[in-house]
C-alpha positions as CSV (number, residue, x, y, z in Angstrom):
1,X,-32.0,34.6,-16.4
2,X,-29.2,32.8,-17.4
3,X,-28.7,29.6,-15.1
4,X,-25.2,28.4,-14.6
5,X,-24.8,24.3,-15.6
6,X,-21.5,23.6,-16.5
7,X,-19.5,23.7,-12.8
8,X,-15.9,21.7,-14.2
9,X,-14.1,24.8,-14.2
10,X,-15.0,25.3,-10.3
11,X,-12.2,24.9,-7.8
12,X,-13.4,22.5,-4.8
13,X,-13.7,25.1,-2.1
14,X,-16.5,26.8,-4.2
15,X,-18.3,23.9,-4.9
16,X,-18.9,22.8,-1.6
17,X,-19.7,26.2,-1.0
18,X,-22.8,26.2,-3.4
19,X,-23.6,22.6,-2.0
20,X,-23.7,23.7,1.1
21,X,-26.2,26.3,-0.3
22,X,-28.5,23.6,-1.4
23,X,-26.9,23.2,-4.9
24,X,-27.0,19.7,-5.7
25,X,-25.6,20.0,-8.8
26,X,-22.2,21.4,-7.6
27,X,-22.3,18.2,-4.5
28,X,-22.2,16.0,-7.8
29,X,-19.6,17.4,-9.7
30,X,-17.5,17.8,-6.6
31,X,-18.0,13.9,-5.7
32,X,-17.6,12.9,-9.5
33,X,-14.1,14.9,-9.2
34,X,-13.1,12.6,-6.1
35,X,-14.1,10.0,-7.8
36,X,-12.8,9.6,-10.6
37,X,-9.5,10.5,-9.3
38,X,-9.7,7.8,-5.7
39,X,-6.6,5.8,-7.0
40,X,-4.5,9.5,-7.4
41,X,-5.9,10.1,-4.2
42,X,-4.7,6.8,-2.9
43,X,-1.3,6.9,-4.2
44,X,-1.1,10.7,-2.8
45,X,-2.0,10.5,0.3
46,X,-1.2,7.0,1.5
47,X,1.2,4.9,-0.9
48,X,2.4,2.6,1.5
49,X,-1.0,1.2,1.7
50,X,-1.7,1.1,-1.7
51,X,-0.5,-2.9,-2.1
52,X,-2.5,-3.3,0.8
53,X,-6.3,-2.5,0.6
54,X,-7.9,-3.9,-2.6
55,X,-10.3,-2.3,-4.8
56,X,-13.5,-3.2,-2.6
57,X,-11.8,-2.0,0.5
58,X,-10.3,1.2,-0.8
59,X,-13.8,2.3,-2.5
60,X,-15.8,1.7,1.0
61,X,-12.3,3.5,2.8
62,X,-12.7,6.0,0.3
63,X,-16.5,6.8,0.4
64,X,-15.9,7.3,4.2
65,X,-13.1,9.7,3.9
66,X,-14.7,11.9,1.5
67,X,-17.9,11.8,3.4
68,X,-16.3,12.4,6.5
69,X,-14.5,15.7,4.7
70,X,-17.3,17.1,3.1
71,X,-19.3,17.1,6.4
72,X,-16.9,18.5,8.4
73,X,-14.4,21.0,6.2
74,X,-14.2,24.3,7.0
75,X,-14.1,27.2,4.2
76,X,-10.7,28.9,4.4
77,X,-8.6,26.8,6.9
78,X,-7.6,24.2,4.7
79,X,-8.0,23.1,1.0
80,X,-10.1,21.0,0.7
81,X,-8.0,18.7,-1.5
82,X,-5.4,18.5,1.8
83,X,-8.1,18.1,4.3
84,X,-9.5,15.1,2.4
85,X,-6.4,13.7,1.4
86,X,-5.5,14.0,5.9
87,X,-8.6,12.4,6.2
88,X,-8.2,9.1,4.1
89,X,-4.7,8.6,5.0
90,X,-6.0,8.8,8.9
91,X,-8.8,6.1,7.4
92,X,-7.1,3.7,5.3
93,X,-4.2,3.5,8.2
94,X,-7.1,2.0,10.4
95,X,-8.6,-0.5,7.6
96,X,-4.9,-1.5,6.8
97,X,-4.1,-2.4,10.5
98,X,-7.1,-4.1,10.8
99,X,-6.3,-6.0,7.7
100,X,-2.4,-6.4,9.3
101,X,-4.0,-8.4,12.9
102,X,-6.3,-10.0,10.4
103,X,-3.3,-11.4,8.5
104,X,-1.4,-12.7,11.3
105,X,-4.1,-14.9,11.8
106,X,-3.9,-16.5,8.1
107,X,-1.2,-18.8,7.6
108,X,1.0,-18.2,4.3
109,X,0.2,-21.3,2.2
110,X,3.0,-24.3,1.7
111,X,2.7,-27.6,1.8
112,X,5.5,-28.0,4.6
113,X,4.1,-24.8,6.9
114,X,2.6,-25.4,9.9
115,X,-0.5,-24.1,10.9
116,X,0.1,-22.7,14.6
117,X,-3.1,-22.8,15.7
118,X,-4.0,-26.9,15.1
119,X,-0.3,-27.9,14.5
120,X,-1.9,-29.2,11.0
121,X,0.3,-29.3,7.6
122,X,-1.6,-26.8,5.3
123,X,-2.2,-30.2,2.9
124,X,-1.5,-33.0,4.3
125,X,-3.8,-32.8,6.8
126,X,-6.6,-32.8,4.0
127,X,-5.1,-35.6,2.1
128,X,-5.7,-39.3,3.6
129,X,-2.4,-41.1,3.1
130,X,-1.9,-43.9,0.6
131,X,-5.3,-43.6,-0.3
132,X,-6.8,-42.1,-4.0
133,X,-6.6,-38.4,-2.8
134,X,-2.5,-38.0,-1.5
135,X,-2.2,-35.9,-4.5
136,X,-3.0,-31.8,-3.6
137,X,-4.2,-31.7,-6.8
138,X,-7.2,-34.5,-6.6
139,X,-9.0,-31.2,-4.3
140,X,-8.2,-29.2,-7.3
141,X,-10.3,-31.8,-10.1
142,X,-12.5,-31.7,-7.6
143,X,-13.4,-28.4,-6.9
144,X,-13.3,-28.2,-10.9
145,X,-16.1,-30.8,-11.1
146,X,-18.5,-28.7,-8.8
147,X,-18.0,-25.5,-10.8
148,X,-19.0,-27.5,-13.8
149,X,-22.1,-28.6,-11.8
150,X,-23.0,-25.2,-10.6
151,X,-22.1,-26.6,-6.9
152,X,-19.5,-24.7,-6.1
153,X,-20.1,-22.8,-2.7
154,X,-20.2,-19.3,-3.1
155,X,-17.7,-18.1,-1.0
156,X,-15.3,-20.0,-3.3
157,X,-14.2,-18.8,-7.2
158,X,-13.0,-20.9,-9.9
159,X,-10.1,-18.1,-9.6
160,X,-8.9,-20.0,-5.8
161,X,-9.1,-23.2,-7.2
162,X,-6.8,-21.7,-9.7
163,X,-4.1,-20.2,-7.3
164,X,-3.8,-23.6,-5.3
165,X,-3.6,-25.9,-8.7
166,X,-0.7,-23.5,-9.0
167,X,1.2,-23.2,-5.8
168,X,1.0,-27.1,-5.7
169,X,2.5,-27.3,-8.9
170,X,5.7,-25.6,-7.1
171,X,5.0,-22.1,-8.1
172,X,5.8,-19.4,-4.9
173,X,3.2,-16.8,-3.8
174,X,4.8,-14.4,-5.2
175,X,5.1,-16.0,-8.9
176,X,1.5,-17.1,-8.9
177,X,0.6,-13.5,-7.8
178,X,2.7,-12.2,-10.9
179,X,1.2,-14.8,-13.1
180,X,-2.4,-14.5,-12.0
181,X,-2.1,-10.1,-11.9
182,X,-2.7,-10.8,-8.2
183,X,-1.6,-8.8,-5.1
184,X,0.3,-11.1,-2.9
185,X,-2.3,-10.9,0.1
186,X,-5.0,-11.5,-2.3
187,X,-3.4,-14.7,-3.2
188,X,-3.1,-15.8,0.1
189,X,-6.5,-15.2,0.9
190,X,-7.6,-17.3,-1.5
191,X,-5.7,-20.4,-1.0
192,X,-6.8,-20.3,2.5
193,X,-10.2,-19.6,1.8
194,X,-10.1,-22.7,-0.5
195,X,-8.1,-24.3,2.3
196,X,-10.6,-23.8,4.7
197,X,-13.3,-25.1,2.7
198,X,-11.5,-28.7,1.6
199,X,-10.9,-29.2,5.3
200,X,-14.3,-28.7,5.9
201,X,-14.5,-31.4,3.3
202,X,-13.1,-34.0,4.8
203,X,-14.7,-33.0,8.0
204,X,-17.9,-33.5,6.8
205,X,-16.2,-37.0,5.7
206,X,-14.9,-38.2,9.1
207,X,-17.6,-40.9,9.5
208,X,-17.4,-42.6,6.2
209,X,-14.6,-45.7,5.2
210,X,-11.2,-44.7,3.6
211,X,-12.4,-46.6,0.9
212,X,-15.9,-44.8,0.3
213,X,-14.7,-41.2,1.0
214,X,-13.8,-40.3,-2.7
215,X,-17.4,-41.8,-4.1
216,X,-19.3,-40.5,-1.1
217,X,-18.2,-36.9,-1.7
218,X,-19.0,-36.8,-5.3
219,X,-22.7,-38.3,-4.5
220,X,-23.3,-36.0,-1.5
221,X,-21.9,-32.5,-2.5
């Protein structure tokens, strides 16, 4: 009895048909197919979010779609291509206005912006006047010292310390996105993420003397 093993040549409609007769094989080569081709997918069926949602988001946004299509697509009312493709553009429009409110809650990084929500400056606030650390930078060398250490919190990459040594040397979002192969939001994130975790910082600092607070850092972190 010959035994059918090579299911490329398949369209989609009769793959999932032999899945849904318990054929395993065809379920994988049908996923591979979706797979392989997520960005055309992406690009197809929802290009305006395609700047939006990065790799990790898409994938998990994507995995959801296709599950949610398989499960539910009905043999001769659609193909299944189309029915997918309605389905992740329905799904990545949720993620990307989720990502959207999300945003509007993360300050774009300057050294003159205001955050709304403490009145702080995005730097200053970090940076004691007159005193050793009133240079951006100084957070920078020191974030650089921990990663040599192996004490750099996890949460933060050597790749946000990179982006903020940047956009305090003058360079826009937008020009350290280009230079880094960044999307924009992505470098936002991370200069708030690193932000966020110098203020914490000097939090952690607000008990010690001006004088002591660059020694005391490097002997407590």
């Amino acid at each position: 009895m010959f035994i059918e093993t090579d299911y490329t040549w398949l369209k989609d409609e009769e793959l999932l048909l032999r899945f849904r007769l318990g054929d395993g094989v065809a379920r994988n080569e049908l996923s591979l197919r979706y797979f392989r081709s997520r960005h055309f997918h992406l690009l197809r069926a929802c290009p305006e979010y395609a700047d939006l949602l990065d790799d990790w988001t898409y994938n998990e946004v994507f995995f959801r779609s296709y599950l949610m299509a398989e499960g539910t697509y009905r043999i001769g009312e659609w193909r299944f291509i189309a029915y997918f493709q309605f389905i992740l553009h329905r799904e990545a429009g949720r993620e990307a206005k989720k990502i959207l409110q999300e945003r509007e809650n993360i300050p774009c990084f300057s050294l003159d912006a205001i955050d709304p929500d403490t009145n702080d400056s995005y730097l200053h606030e970090l940076i004691p006047d007159n005193q050793p650390l009133n240079d951006p930078k100084a957070f920078c060398a020191y974030a650089d010292a921990l990663s040599k250490l192996g004490k750099l919190p996890r949460h933060l990459k050597p790749a946000d310390i990179e982006v903020v040594r940047r956009l305090s040397e003058g360079y826009s979002i937008q020009e350290v996105s280009e230079q880094m192969d960044l999307r924009p939001s992505n470098t936002r994130m991370m200069a708030y993420r690193f932000r966020k975790w110098a203020k914490t910082v000097l939090k952690s600092l607000n008990e010690a003397s001006e004088g002591e607070r660059l020694l005391l850092k490097f002997q407590t972190s």
